[in-house]
C-alpha positions in Angstrom: -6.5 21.4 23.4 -6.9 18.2 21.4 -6.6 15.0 23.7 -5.2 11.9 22.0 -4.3 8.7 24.0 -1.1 7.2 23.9 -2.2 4.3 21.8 -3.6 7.0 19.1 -0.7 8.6 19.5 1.8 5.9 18.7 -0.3 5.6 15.3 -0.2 9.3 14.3 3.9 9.4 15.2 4.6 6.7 12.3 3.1 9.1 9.9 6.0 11.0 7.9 6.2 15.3 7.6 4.0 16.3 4.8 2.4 13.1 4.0 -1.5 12.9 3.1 -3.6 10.3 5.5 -5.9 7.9 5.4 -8.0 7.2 8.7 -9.8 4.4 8.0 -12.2 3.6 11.0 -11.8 7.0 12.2 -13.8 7.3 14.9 -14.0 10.5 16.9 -11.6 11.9 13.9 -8.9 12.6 16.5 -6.2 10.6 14.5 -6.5 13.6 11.5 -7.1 16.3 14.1 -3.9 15.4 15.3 -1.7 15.1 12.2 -3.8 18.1 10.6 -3.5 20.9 13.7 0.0 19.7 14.7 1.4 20.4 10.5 2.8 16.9 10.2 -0.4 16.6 7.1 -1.3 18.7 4.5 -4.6 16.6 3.9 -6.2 13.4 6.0 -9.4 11.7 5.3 -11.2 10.3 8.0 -13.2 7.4 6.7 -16.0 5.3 8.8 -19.1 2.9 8.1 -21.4 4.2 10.8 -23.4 6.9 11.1 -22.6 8.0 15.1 -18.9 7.8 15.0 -18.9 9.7 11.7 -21.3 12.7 13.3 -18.5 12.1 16.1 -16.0 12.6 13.7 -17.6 15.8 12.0 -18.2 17.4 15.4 -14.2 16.9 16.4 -13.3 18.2 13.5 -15.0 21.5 13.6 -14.1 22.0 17.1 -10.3 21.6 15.9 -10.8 24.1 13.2 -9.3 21.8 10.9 -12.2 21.4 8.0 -10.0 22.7 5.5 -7.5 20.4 5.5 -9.9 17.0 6.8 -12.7 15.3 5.1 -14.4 13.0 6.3 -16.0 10.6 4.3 -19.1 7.2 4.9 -17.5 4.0 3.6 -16.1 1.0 3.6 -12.5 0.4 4.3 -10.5 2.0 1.1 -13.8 2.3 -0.9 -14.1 6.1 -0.5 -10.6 7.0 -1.4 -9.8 7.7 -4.6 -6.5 6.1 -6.7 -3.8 9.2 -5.2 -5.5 11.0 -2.7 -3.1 9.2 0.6 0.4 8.2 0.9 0.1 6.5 4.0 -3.0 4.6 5.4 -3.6 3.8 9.1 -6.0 1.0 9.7 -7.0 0.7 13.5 -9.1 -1.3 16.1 -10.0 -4.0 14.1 -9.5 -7.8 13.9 -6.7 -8.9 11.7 -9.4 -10.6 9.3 -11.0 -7.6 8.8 -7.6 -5.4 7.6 -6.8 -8.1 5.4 -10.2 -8.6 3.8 -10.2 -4.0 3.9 -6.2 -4.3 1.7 -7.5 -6.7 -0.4 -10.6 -4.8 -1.4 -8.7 -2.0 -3.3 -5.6 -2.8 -5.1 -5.9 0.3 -7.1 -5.8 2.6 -4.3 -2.9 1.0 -2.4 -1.4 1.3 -5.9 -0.3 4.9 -4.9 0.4 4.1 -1.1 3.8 4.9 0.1 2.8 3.4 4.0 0.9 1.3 6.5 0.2 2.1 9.8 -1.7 -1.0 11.2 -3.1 -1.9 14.7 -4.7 -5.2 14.6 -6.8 -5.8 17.4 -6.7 -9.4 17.3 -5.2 -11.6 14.0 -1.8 -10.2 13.7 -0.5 -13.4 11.9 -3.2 -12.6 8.9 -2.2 -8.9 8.9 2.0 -9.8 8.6 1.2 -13.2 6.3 -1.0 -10.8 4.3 2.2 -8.0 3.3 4.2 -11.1 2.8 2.4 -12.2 0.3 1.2 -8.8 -1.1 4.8 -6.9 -1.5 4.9 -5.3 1.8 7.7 -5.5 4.2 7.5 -4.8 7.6 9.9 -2.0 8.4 8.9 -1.4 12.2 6.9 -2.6 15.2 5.7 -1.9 18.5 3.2 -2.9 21.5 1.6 -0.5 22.9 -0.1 -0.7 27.0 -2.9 1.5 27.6 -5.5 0.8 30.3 -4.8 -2.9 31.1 -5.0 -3.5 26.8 -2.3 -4.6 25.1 -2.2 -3.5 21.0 0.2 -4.1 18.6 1.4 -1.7 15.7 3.1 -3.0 12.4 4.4 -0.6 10.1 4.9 -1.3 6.6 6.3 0.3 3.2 6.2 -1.8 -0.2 9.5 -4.0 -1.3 10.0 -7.6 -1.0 10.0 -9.0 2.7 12.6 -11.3 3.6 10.9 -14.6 4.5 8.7 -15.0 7.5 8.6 -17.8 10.0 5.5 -18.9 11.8 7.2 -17.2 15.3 7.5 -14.0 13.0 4.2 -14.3 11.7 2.3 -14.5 14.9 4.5 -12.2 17.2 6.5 -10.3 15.0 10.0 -9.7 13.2 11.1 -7.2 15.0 9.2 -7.4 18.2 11.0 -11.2 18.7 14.2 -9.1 17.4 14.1 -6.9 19.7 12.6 -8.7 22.8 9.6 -6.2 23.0 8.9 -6.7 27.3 5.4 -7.0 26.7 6.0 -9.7 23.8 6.1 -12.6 26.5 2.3 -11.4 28.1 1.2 -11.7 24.9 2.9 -15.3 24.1 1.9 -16.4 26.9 -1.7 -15.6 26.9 -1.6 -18.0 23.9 -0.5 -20.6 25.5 -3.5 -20.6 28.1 -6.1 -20.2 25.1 -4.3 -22.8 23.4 -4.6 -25.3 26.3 -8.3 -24.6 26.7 -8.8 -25.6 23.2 -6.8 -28.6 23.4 -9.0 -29.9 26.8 -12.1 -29.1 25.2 -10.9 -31.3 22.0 -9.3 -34.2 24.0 -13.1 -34.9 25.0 -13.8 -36.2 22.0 -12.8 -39.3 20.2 -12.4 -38.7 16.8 -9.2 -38.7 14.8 -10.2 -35.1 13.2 -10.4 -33.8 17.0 -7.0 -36.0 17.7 -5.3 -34.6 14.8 -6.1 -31.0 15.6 -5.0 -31.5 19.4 -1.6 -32.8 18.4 -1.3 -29.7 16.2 -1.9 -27.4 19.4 0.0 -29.5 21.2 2.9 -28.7 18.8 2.3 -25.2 18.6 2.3 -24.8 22.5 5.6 -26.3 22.5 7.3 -23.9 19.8 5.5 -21.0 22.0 7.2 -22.2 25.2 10.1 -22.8 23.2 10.4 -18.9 21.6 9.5 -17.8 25.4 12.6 -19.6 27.0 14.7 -18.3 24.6 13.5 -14.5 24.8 13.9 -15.0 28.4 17.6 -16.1 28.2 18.3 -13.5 25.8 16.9 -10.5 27.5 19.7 -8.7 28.8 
């Protein structure tokens, strides 16, 4: 029996009956073993740049018995797919930077992509600004706890996004909507990164260094700001 944890498996239930899958930085493969043996996809690729996770991957798959309806494929990001071949991608465990910089790689293929199924590791603001200003709109989102980690997962299908703020850019539409209870760790372990940064740069005297630690400074408030409110509100 294929084991999947629950953070895989939060990816792998966003994925629509029937659709054809992307996996890009696949792993161990156990993403399209899952959608593939369970029926929910006709046809995933797994796709990954290094050699060991893709013998990983190659190994999972025949243990599943899933080869006909998996490929797995060496690449970069998007690069292997072909213009067609998924309707929904899932991009996971990986900075923020790094999905941005793998979407804006191939246009062509995200041409034909009904959905996104993103799990930034870090850089969530660069992931949401990014399907702002690409056509995307963010139709669902959740945080998921698994072994101490926290991970976020935006979902995203193509229409124009109603404007974000910075608050919905860094912690999310829906998750701020919704006051998501593990939206305030995640603030809040801002604010202490934040205030490390702004010690380190009140040490020095120049006005670059002065104007960035006012900046902080302002951002820390508006954190501490969003946090008493979420608080208030929580029912």
């Amino acid at each position: 029996m294929l084991k999947i944890s629950q953070r895989l498996l939060a990816l792998a239930q966003q994925v629509p009956s029937g659709s054809r899958v992307a996996d890009i930085g696949t792993d161990h493969a156990l993403i399209p073993c899952y959608l593939a043996s369970r029926g929910i996809s006709s046809f995933v690729v797994g796709v990954d740049l290094h050699k060991g996770p893709l013998i990983a991957a190659n190994h999972t798959v025949q243990l599943s018995g899933m080869s006909q309806y998996i490929s797995i494929r060496e690449g970069n990001g998007l690069a292997p797919l072909a213009p067609g071949e998924a309707d929904v991608v899932i991009i996971a465990g990986m900075g923020g930077d790094t999905i941005r910089e793998i979407l804006d790689q191939a246009p062509e293929v995200l041409e034909e992509v009904k959905k996104l199924i993103l799990q930034p590791m870090t850089g969530s603001y660069h992931v949401r600004g990014w399907l702002f200003q690409n056509g995307w709109t963010i139709e669902k989102e959740d945080i998921i706890q698994e072994e101490g980690r926290i991970y976020e997962i935006i979902v995203a299908e193509k229409g124009a996004s109603p404007v974000l703020h910075e608050m919905e850019l860094s912690y999310g539409p829906f998750l701020i909507q919704n006051k998501h209870p593990l939206l305030l760790g995640i603030m809040e372990k801002d604010i202490i990164s934040l205030q490390d940064i702004v010690k380190r740069l009140a040490k020095s005297t120049g006005k670059e260094a002065r104007r960035k630690q006012l900046q902080l400074a302002k951002r820390i408030e508006e954190i501490k700001e969003l946090i008493e409110w979420l608080s208030v509100a929580k029912p």
